[in-house]
Steps between C-alpha positions, in 0.01 A plus 500: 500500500642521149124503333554197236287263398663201490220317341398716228720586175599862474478528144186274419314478832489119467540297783836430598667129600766505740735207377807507678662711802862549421702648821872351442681820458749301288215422279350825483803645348551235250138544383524860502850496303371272230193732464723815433684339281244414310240813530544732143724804510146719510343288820867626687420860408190493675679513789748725687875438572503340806713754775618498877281531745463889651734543818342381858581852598390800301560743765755568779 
């Protein structure tokens, strides 16, 4: 559906080992949080300001 590869690196095309399956919401944001604050100033420009999502209706 999404077309990835789970078991094949993106950047190096080496093989890929799945070790852990993390689905705690709880957890996922802590995780997440620590890894923003830690990612470099340039690694957060890569990426856009996060905004609202569009309005369910667009038209009357």
């Amino acid at each position: 559906m999404f077309k990835i590869d789970l078991n094949t690196c993106p950047t190096c095309g080496g093989a890929v080992k799945l070790i852990a399956c993390i689905e705690a919401p709880a957890v996922i944001a802590k995780i997440l949080t620590h890894l923003s604050n830690q990612a470099p100033a340039a690694a957060r420009a890569l990426f856009p300001e996060p905004r609202a999502p569009p309005p369910a209706r667009l038209f009357d």
